[in-house]
C-alpha positions in Angstrom: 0.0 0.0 0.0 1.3 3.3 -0.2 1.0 6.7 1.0 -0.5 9.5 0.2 2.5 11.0 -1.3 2.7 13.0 -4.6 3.9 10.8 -7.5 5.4 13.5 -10.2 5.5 11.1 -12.9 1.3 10.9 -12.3 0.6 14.5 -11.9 -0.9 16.6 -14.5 -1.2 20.8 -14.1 -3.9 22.3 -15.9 -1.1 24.6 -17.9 0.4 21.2 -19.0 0.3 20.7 -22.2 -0.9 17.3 -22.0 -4.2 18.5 -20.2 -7.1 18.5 -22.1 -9.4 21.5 -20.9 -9.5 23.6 -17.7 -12.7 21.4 -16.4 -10.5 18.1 -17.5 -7.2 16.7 -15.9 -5.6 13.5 -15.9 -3.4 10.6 -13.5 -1.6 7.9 -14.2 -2.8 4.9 -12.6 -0.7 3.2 -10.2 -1.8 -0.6 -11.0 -2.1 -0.6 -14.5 0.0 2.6 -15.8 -2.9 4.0 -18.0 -3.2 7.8 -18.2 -6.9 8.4 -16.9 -8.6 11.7 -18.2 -11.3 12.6 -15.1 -13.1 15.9 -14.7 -12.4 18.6 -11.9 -14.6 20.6 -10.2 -13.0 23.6 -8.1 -16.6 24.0 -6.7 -15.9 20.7 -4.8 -13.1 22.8 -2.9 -9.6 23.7 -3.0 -8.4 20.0 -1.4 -10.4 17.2 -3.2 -10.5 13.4 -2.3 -12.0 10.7 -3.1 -12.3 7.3 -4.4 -12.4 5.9 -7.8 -12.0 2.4 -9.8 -9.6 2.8 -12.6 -12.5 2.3 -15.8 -9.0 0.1 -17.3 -8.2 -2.3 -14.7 -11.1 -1.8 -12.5 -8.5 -0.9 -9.3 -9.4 1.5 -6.9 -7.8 4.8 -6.3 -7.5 7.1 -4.3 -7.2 10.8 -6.6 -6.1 13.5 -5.1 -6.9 17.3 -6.4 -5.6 20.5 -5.1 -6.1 23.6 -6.6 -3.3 26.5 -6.4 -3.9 30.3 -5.3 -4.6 30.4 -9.0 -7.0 27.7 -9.7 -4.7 25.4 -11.6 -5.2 22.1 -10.5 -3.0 19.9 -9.1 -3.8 16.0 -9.3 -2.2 12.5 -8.5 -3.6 9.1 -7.4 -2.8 6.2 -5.9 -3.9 2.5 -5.1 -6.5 2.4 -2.3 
């Protein structure tokens, strides 16, 4: 199992260029490697958690989403 530590290589900032849209972001998950595209809501709050089954592998994670004093978000998962 592991911590709820920030993974770089699964992070993805909204100014990325790999990010899709501002309402759009994306992990990497950490059982089967796929990228994951999942949508962010900053009305849900500036610290976001929650679970979610990787629609790939079926695994649970647990994604993370913070957004800056700017509103770019800031999200990473890992294996419940």
């Amino acid at each position: 199992v592991q911590l709820a530590t920030e993974n770089p290589a699964s992070t993805t900032h909204a100014s990325d260029p790999r990010a899709l849209r501002r309402d759009e972001a994306s992990y990497v998950c950490d059982s089967g490697g796929e990228e994951i595209v999942i949508p962010i809501d900053p009305s849900g709050g500036a610290s976001q958690e929650y679970v979610e089954d990787c629609p790939v592998c079926c695994c649970p994670n647990v994604i993370h989403v913070e957004f800056d004093e700017d509103g770019e978000p800031n999200v990473w998962a890992h294996r419940e």
